[in-house]
C-alpha positions as CSV (number, residue, x, y, z in Angstrom):
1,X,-33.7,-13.6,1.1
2,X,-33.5,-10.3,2.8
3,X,-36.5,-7.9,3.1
4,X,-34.0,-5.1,1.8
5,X,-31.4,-4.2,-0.2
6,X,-29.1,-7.4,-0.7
7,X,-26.4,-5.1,-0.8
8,X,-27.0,-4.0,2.8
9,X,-26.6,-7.0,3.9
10,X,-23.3,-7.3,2.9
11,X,-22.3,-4.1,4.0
12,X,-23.8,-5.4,7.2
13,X,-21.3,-8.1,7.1
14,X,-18.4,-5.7,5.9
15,X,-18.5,-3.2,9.4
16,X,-19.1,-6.2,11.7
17,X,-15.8,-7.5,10.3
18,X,-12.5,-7.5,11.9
19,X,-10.5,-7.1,8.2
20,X,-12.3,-6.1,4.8
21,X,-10.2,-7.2,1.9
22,X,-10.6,-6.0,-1.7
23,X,-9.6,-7.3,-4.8
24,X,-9.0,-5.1,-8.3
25,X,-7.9,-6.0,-11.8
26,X,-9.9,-3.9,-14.8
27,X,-11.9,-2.0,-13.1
28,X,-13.5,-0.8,-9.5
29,X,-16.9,-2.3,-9.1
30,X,-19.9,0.2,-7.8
31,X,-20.3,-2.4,-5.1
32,X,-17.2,-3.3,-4.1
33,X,-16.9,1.1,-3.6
34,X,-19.5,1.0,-1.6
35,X,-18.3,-1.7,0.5
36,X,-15.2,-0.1,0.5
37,X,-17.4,3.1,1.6
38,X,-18.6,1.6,4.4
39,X,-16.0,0.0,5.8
40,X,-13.6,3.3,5.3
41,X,-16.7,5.0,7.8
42,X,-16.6,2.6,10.2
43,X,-12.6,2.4,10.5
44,X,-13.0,5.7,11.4
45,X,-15.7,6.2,13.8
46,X,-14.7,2.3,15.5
47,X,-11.3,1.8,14.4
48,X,-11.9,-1.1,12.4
49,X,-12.2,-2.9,10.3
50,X,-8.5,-3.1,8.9
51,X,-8.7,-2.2,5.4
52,X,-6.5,-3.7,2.9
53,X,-6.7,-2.9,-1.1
54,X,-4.7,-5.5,-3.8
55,X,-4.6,-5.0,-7.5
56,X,-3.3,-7.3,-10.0
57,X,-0.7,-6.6,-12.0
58,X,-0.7,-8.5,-15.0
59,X,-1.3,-8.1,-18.6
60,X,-4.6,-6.3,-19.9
61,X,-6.1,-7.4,-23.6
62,X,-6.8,-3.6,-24.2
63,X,-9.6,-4.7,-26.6
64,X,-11.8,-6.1,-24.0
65,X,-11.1,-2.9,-21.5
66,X,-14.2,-0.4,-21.5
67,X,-13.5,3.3,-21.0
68,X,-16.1,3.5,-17.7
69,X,-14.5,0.0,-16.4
70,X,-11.0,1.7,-16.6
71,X,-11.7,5.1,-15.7
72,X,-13.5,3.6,-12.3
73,X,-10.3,1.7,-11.1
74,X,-8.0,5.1,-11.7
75,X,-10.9,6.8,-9.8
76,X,-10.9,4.7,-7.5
77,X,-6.6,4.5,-7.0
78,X,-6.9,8.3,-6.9
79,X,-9.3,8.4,-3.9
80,X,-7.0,6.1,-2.3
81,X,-4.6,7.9,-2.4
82,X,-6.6,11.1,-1.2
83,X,-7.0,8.9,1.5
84,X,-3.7,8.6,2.1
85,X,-4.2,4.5,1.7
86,X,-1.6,2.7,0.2
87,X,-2.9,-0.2,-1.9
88,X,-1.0,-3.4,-2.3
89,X,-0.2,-4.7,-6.0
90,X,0.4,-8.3,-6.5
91,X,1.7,-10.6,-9.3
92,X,-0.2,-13.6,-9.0
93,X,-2.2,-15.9,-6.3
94,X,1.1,-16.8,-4.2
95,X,2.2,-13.2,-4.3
96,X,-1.3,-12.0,-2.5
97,X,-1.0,-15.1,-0.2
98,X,2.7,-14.2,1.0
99,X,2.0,-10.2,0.8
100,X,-1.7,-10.7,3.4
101,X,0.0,-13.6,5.5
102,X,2.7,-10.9,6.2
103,X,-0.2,-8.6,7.0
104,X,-2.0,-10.7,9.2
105,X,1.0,-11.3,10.9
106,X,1.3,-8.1,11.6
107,X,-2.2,-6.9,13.1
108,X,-3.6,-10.6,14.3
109,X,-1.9,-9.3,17.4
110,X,-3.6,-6.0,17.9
111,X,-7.1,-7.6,16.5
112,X,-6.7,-10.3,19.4
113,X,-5.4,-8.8,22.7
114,X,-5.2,-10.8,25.6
């Protein structure tokens, strides 16, 4: 139970954080943005959290896609890309594995200097 906002809470969680991780498919969630929000601020000001962004690639059923669900995740790529962020796509479970181990391999060392 929190006394405010659950979201804060996870926000909370998200700048105290060493890596925030998101996940898209369909669409870009208005939590998950302002997660992503959050953490973007605090890279900045702190230097973390490392930010990583993955979206699926695989096949759509284009009756079940909503125009506002859509239109949120090419929002969302294009503020990305504002950014100058360059989002990850992956294939599968084992792809995203393979493509963040090589990540973590990368920045565990900077995250945990002697």
């Amino acid at each position: 139970m929190s006394t405010n906002r659950l979201q804060n809470e996870y926000n909370k969680a998200v700048i105290s954080s060493d890596i925030f991780v998101s996940l898209f498919w369909t669409k870009a969630g208005k939590y998950t943005i302002e997660e992503f929000n959050e953490s973007y601020a605090h890279f900045l000001q702190k230097g973390k959290p490392f930010i990583y962004t993955y979206f699926k690639k695989d096949a759509i059923d284009p009756t079940g896609i909503k125009r506002e669900d859509i239109n949120s995740l090419l929002d969302f790529k294009d503020k990305l890309k504002d950014l100058g962020h360059f989002p990850t796509d992956y294939k599968n479970i084992e792809d995203l594995k393979n493509q963040f181990g090589k990540q973590l391999q990368m920045i565990l060392p900077q995250i945990y200097k002697s």
